[in-house]
Structure formats: C-alpha cells, structure tokens
N, C-alpha and C positions, 0 to 999 in steps of 0.2 A: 659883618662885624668889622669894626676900624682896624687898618695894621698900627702896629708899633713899633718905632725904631728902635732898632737894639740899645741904643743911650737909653731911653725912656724903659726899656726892659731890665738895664744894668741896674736902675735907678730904683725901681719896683723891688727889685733882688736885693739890694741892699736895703732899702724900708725895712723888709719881711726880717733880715740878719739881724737890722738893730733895734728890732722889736724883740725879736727871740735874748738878742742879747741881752736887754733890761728885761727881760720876765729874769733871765737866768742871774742875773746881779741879783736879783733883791730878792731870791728864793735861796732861804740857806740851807734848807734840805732841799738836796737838789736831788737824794735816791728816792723822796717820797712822789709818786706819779698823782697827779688830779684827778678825782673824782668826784663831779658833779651832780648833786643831787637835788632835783626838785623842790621846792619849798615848803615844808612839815615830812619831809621821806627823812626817814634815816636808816636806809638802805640802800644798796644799788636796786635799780627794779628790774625786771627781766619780761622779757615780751611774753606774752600768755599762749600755750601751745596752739598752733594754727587746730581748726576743729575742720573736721573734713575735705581735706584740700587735696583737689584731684588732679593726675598729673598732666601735666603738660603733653600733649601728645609732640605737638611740633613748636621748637621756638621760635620757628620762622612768622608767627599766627599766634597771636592771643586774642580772646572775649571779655568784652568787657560788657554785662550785663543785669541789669534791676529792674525789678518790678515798678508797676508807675505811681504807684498811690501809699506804698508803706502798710497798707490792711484795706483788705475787703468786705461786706458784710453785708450777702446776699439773707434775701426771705427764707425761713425754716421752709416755711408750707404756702404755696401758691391756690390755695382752694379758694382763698375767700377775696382777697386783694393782695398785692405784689408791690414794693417798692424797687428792689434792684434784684437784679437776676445774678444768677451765679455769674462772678465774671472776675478775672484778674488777669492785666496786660502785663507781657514783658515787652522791655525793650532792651537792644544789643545794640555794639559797636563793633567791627571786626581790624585790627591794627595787623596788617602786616610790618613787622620791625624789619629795620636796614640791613643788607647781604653783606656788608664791610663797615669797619670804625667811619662815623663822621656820616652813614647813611640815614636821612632821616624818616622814621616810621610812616606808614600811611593809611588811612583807612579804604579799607576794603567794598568794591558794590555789589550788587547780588546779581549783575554779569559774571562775576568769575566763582564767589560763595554763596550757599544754600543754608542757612540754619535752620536748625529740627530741635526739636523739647522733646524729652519722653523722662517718666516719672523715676527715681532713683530712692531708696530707702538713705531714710537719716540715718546717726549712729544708734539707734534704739531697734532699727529695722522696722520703723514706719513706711507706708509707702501708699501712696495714691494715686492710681492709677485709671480709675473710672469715678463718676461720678451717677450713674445713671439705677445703682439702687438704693442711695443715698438722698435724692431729695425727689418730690413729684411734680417739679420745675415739666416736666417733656410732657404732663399728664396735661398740663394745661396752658402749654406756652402758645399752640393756635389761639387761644381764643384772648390771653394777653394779649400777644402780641404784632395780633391778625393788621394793626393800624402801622408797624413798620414793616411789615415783611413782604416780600413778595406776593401774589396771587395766591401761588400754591398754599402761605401759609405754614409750610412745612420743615420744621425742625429736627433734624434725627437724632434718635437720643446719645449723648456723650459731645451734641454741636452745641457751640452756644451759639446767642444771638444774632445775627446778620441782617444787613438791611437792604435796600434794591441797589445799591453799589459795593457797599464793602462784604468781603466774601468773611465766610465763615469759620471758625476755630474748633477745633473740637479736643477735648481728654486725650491721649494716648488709648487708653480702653485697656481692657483687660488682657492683650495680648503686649500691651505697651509698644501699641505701634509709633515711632518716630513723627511727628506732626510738623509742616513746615511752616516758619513764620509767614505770613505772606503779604505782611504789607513792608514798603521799603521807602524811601522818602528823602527829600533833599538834604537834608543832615546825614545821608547816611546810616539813619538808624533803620532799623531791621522791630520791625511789632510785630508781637503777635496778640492780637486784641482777643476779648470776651473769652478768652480760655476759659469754662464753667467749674473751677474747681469746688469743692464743698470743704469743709474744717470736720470730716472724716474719711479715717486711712480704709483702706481696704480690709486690714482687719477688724473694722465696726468700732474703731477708737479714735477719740477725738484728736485731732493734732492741727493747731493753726497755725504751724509753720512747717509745711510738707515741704521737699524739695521737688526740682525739675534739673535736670540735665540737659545742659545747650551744645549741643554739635554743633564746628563750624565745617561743612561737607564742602569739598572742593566738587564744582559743575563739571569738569573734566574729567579727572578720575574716579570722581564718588567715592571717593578717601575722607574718613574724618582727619580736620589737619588741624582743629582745636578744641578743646573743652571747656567746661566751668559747670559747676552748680550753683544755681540760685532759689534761694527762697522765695515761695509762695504764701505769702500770708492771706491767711481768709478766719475773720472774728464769725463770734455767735452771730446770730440775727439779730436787728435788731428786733426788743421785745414790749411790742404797745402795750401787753397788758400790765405790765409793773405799775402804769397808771389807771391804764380804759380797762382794766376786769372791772366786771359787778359788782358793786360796792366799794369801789376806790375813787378818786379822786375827780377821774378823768371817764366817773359813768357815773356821777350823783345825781345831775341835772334833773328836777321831775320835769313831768309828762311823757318821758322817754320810756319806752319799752324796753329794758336791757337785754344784754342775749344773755340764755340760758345752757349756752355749747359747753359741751364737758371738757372740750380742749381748751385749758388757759389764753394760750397764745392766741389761737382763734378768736376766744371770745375775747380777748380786746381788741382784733383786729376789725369784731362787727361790733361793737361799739364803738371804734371811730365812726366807721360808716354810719351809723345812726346818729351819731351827737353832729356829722356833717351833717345830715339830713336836716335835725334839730335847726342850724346854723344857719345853714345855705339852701336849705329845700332841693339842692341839686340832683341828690340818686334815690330819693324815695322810692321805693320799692326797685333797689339795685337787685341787677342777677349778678351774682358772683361767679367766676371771679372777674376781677376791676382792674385795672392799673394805674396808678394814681399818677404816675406822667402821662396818661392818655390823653388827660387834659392842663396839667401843670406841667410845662418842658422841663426835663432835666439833662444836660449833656453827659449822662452817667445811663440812659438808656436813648443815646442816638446814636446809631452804629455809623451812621452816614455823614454823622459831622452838619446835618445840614439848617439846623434851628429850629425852631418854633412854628410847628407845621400843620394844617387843619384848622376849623373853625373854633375848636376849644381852645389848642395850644396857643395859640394868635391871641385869644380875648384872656386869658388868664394869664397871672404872677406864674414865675419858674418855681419851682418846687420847694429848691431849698430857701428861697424868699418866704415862698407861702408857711412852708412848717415853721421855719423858726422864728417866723413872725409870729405863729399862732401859740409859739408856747414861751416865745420870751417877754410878750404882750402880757398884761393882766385878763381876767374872765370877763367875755364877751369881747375881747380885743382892747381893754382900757388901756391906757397908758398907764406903767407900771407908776406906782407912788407908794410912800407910806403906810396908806390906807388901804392899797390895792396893790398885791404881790402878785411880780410875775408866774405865769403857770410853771416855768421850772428857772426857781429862784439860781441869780448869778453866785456858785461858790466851787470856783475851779475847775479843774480836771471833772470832778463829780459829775456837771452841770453838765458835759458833753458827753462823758460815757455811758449817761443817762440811755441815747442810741444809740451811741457809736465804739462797739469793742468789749462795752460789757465789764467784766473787769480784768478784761483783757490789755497788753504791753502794746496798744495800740501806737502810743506815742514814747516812743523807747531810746529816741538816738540823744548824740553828743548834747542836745540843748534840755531833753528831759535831766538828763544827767547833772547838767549847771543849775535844775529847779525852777526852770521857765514853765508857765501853765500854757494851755492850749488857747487861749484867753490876749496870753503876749503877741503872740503873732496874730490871730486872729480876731481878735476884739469878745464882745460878749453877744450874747444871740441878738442882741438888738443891731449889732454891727453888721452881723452876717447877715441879717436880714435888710439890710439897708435898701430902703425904695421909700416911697409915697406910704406903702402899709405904717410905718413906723416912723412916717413925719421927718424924711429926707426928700429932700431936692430933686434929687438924683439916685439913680439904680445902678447898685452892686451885681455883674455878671458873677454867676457861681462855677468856679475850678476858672475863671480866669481872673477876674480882679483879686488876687493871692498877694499875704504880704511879700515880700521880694528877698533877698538876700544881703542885699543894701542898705535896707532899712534899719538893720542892726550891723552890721558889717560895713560900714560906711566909711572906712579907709583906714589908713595906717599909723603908725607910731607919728610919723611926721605931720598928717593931716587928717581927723576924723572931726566929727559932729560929737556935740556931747561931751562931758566929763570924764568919760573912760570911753575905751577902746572899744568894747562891745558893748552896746546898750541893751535892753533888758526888756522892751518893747520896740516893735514894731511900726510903731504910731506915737504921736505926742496923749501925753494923758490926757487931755481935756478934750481929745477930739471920741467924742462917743460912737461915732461909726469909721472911726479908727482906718483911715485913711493911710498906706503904706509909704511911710515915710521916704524921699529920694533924698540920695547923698550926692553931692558935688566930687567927692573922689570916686570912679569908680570902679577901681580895684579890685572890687570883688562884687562887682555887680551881675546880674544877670545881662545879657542881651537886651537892647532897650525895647523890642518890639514881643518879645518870649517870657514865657515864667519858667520857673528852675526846672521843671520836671523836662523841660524842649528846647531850652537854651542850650549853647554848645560855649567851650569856649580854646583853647590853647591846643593847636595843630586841629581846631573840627573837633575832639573831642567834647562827648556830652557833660553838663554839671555830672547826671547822676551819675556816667562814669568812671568819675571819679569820687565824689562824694558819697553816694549813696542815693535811697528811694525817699520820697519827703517822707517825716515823720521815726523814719530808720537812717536820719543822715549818721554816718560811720565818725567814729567808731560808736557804736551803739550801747547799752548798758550790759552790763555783766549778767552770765547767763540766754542773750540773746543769740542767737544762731543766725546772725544776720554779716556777719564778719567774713563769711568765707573767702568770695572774691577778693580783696585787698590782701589776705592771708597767702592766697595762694599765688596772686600776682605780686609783690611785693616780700616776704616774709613774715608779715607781722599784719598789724587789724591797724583802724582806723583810715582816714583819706587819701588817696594812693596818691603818693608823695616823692616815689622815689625815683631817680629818673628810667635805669635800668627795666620798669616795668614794661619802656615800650623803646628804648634806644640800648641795646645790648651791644650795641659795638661801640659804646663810648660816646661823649661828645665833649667838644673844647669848651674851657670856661665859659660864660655867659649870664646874662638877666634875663633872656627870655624864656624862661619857664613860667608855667601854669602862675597869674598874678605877677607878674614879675619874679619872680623867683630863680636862685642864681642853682649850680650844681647841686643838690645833696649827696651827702657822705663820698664824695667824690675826693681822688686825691688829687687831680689835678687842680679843682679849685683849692685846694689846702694849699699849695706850693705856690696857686700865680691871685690869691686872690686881692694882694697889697693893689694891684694895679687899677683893679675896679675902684677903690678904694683911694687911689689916688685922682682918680680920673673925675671919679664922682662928689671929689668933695665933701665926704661923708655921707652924703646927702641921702645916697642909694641904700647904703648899709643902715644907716638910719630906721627907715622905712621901717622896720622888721627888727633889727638889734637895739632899738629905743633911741631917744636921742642922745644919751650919755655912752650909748655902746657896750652897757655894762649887760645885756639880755633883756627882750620882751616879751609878750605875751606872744608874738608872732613869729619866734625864733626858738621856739619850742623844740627837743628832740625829738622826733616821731619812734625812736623807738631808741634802746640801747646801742652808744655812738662810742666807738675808741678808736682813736685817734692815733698815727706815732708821728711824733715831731721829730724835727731835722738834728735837735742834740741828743737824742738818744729816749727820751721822757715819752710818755702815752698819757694822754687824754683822755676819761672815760666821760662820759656824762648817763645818766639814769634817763631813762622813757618819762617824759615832760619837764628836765632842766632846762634851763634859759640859758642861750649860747653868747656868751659878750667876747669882748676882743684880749680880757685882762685872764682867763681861763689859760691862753696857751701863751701868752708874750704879756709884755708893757703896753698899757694903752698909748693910743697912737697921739700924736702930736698936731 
C-alpha cells in the first residue's frame, strides 16, 4: 500500500474535521444521535439469534465449510432402476489467522491438518448417523454399479460409491466413528465426496437437513484445534410415478403392458422402463435392476471425474440432456407448439420440483428470497437440455455450463450492464437456450476457467466460503437452518463479510478485501477513511456508496452498526440501511 506524507495526512484530517463540522452546523438537534433505517422498516432491526453455533475450540484455526450442491436426492429403492445414489459432498477450507495485528491469515494443507465429519444432533435432537437400514442402495449396488467399480465390485455397507481412483466415503455408522475427508486439492479445499446420507434420522424420522460436525485435527498432536457444523441436505426421491403410475399420463400409451407392482413408486419406475422399450426398443426384457447412467453419462455418478466411458456411454446424450429433453419436448419428442404441449409444461419453480426436492426448500437462499424462479438462472428444460435433441447447434455440458455469478452481478454502482444493478436473469430474454450472460466488470465474477461451487477468490479463499452452497447462497430464508457457519464465524447470518472472521489481529485501512471492499465496521477506517476518498476521486467510494454517495444497494449494513463519532454523537444504522457519507457529516465537496 502507498505511504503518505504527513502534509497529505494533515490534509486528510482536516477533510474528515470539516466534514463533521458542516454535518454539526446544519444539525440543530445536536442531542438527537442517527438512526438509520432500511427503506419500509420502522424500527431498528436486530440480528436474529445465531441457531446452533459451536464453539470455537482454537482461534488460532477456523472452518470454513458447505456442502457442494445445496440438496441431494438419491433413489428411495434401487430394485428396479437407480438414478443417483445416496450421496452428498462437503467441502472445507482451514484459515489459520495471524499470531500478531497486521499478520495476514493463511490457509492451511492437509500436511499439517486432518479433517473428520461425524453426525451431531440438531436442536430437536435429530441425528444421523448410519444410513445402512434406511435405504436397500448396499442390497443392490454390485450389480448397479459393477460398470464403475473395481473387480471386487464391492461396497460395504454405510461406504458410498468409489470408483478405480477415487477412494471411498462412508457414514460415521452407528458408533459415529469420525470419518476422514480424503480428497485435498490445489485450492486447498479438503472434500469429502459421495458421503451416502439418506433424509432419515436414526430415529426412523424424516429430516432433510441433518447436520455433521467438521473437526480440524492437528497431524502432530491429534488435537481437535477447530470446529463447525454444517448442514447436510438430502430431499425426497425423486418420484416417477406422479406421472408413469398406471393410468396416468406418463403410462397411457396403448400397446404397452403396464406394471401391475403394488409399490407406487416402483411401478412408475417400470413404466419408464417399458414406455423406453415402447420408444427405443433398447431394454426389452430388462433384468432389474438398471442404471440409467450405465449408458447416459452423468457427472453425478462418476466418482473418477473421468467422462463418458464404454460403448454406450460414448454413443449416447448425457442424462440430464436426455431426460429433460424428453419431457420439455412434446409426445413422441415433437417440438413443443400450441397444438402440441410439452410433456411437463414451463410454469416455474413447479416445472422443476416436479423431480427435484419435491416440495421441498430446495431452492431457499438470498435470490429465492428477491422471487427469482429457478427458470432465471437456468433457462426452461429446453435450455437445460440444450444439444442437437432440441434443435441447438451446440451442446450444453451438465453441472458445468452453469449460469455464473456475473451474469446477474455484473458490476458496481459505477459500471454494470442493464438498467439496475442486479438483473433478474441470467441470460437475455430472447435467447431460448439461455446462454450465461458475461459482464465486462468483473467484480464479482467467478474465476474465468471455474464455476461458483470451485472458484476461489480474495486471499484463495472459496466463493462457497464465504457465500454459501449454490441454491442455499446466505443468507438463506427464514426458518432455514443453513446460517450456522456465518453465525458462528462472524456473529450474525448472511455472507461472511466481516473482516475479523479471518484477521483477528486487526488490519490497516485498505480496498483490498473480498470484491474490492475497504474495512468493515472497523474504527480505524472510520477515522482515516477521508484519504481513500481523497485519493480516489470519489471514484472508489462510488462503486458501492452510488454515484451521489448518498447509499446503495452495495453498501448495505450486514448487520446492526453503531458507530461513535469524534464530536461526541453515535451512529446507529438497522441490518440492511444504506451507508452514504451525509449519515455522519456534510457531503463532500
């Protein structure tokens, strides 16, 4: 950072004096103090009690940990066919903060720490800890899963899936033995892949949001020297038969023989089978059970990262191309028209929960919150299925081609795309396979080569980090149990914002935080911040405090802020007022 000569410091110091002095002229109650309130509050608001927030063992060491997908949603029963297996990744970060003011935090590699998960009861005393008499995944994962695994074949039960390089994960079990992450990786993050949890607790009750407990265990001493809980989310199954039962929609076709299984779920799931058959001629007289990425790739069951493998994988569409081609298409695959509706018509959120979550909070963070459908960011099933199926050009990779962060976040008060500051889709309207719009600022971009869930960004730190898991980005909606980490690292919920979460020994004014971002709630920026100010030509403050400096959408309080200024007055501002410069002095000159 540049020095400054003490004239340019005198200089700064005085700004700051005859700024406070024209707030204090033209304030003729000078006993009443400021208090800023949001716009429609007419209250002060107060931060919402942290909800299970575990202690710090050491502050030398924090966790910073999420899940990687925001909800999971493995097959009920594996007899007949299997889409996705039990399975939900975390991922961590380990910060060692600086031993003295002015030292800057570091992240940690798994030469010196060891992290372990083992299952911990919510505030209900839910708790889940095995998974293996809960679903009959172990009954039949040989013969799924005999096309990725090893020779042996061999699964033990409470292991999830593995493949001939990436080793294997398992439950804690009924003793709740400590489990180690075991994959670690040039970012520094620490996974632990295919964890098989199920959306039932130990005591035979549904819960899709169990927690887990992350130890960070120092290799040396085999001391825990930090903690955190994170949520595991895992939704219902998805449930074919809502369309493919006997007599519904998705089993009308004649010539077909329907199944007659007394299990609902089942028998839509051999009615897919058989309207494939109808379709494709492909598994007439299939032995179950099947796996339907055996021959459609999905990177949701390749433990090995390695693609599209074997004779079927290679000649067939990836999965999530094939299905949501097949049901955002009209019957028999038409192109949807007036005359001819797609098999599951586009109308919101609906249209997706149709599989995914049920009517489950599957999509619960800060953006459900603003009333964006699932639709904004990711187009309508004709998008997601974007290929040659559905009369594109070109083919949409699935869990990589993702809209971005950029796309709607595409820069600051000073410089964005669009009419308003955040936009409201992720693509231009007219584009049908919805294309992730790139912004020319990019200030709050991902990584050009990464998408949010593995991008990193301000000191190596990860997006989700700090943000949160996609679809659970923080702060989440009310009632969600997905707050804890920011609560317990910072004091309060939403995006971990404040600097102290990971520099405890203080640090000197500055812009380079997370996006450019100068101190928060800090007093030494309170007292030296005239000079950035000077220096920047508004320019900087702009960014973030609008162009009139009067507060913007970017200079939001993160949480209840009071302030004491230098003539004796305090500052309060509520949890989401807007900070401008005319709050605590005279606007600037």
């Amino acid at each position: 950072m540049s020095q400054w000569s003490a004239g340019r410091r005198a200089c700064a110091a005085l700004a700051v004096a005859c700024l406070l002095a024209s707030c204090d002229a033209a304030n003729t109650e000078q006993s009443t103090d400021l208090v800023r309130q949001p716009r429609g509050s007419s209250s002060t608001n107060s931060n919402s009690p942290p909800q299970e927030i575990p202690e710090l063992i050491s502050p030398t060491y924090k966790v910073f940990a999420a899940n990687r997908r925001g909800m999971s949603f493995p097959d009920r029963d594996f007899s007949v066919f299997a889409i996705f297996p039990p399975a939900n990744f975390f991922r961590a970060q380990v910060v060692q903060l600086g031993e003295f003011p002015g030292e800057l935090p570091r992240l940690i590699d798994n030469s010196q720490i060891e992290l372990r998960y083992s299952a911990v009861a919510d505030a209900t005393g839910s708790i889940n800890r095995t998974s293996v008499t809960k679903t009959n995944f172990w009954t039949h994962a040989k013969d799924l899963y005999q096309f990725l695994l090893p020779a042996s074949g061999r699964i033990n039960p409470d292991e999830g899936v593995h493949g001939m390089v990436a080793r294997s994960q398992s439950m804690p079990g009924s003793s709740n033995a400590p489990q180690a992450f075991t994959l670690f990786d040039e970012t520094k993050t620490f996974t632990a892949p295919w964890v098989p949890i199920t959306p039932v607790d130990d005591a035979g009750k549904t819960n899709h949001f169990p927690r887990m407990k992350v130890d960070a265990v120092d290799k040396v001493t085999g001391t825990i020297v930090a903690s955190t809980t994170i949520v595991v989310p895992i939704a219902e199954p998805m449930n074919c038969a809502s369309c493919h039962a006997t007599g519904l929609v998705g089993a009308s076709r004649s010539g077909v023989i329907w199944s007659a299984t007394a299990d609902r779920a089942n028998q839509g799931k051999e009615n897919v089978m058989r309207l494939h058959d109808a379709l494709h001629g492909v598994y007439k007289g299939f032995e179950a059970p099947l796996m339907c990425v055996e021959c459609h790739y999905s990177p949701v069951a390749d433990p090995d990262g390695r693609g599209p493998y074997g004779f079927y994988q290679e000649r067939r569409q990836r999965f999530s191309i094939s299905i949501h081609a097949a049901h955002g298409l009209g019957r028999d695959g038409a192109t949807p028209s007036t005359t001819v509706p797609p098999n599951i018509p586009e109308n919101g959120n609906s249209t997706c929960t149709v599989c995914h979550g049920g009517n489950l909070p599957y999509f619960r963070d800060s953006m459900a919150s603003a009333g964006l459908l699932c639709q904004d960011c990711h187009g309508g099933m004709i998008a997601v299925a974007k290929s040659p199926m559905v009369g594109s050009t070109t083919t949409r990779t699935p869990f990589i081609d993702e809209p971005r962060c950029e796309s709607c976040h595409t820069g600051d008060e000073v410089s964005h795309l669009g009419s308003t500051l955040v936009l409201r889709k992720a693509f231009e309207e007219i584009d049908v396979f919805a294309t992730p719009r790139t912004a020319t600022n990019r200030r709050f971009a991902e990584e050009p080569t990464r998408i949010y869930r593995t991008s990193v960004g301000h000191g190596g730190v990860g997006c989700i980090s700090c943000h949160g898991s996609p679809h659970a980005i923080w702060p989440v909606q009310t009632g969600m149990p997905d707050d804890t980490i920011p609560s317990q690292l910072q004091g309060h919920g939403g995006a971990i914002i404040e600097c102290v979460a990971c520099h405890s020994g203080g640090i000197a004014p500055n812009l380079d935080g997370p996006h450019g971002l100068h101190n928060i709630a800090d007093a030494g920026w309170i007292t030296d911040h005239a000079r950035f100010y000077l220096a920047n030509t508004t320019s900087a403050c702009q960014t973030c405090h609008g162009l009139n400096l009067t507060g913007g959408y970017l200079s939001r309080a993160a949480s209840v802020r009071t302030f004491s200024l230098p003539n004796g007055r305090t500052v309060t501002y509520a949890k989401g007022a807007k900070v401008g410069c005319a709050d605590c002095h005279g606007m600037p000159r």
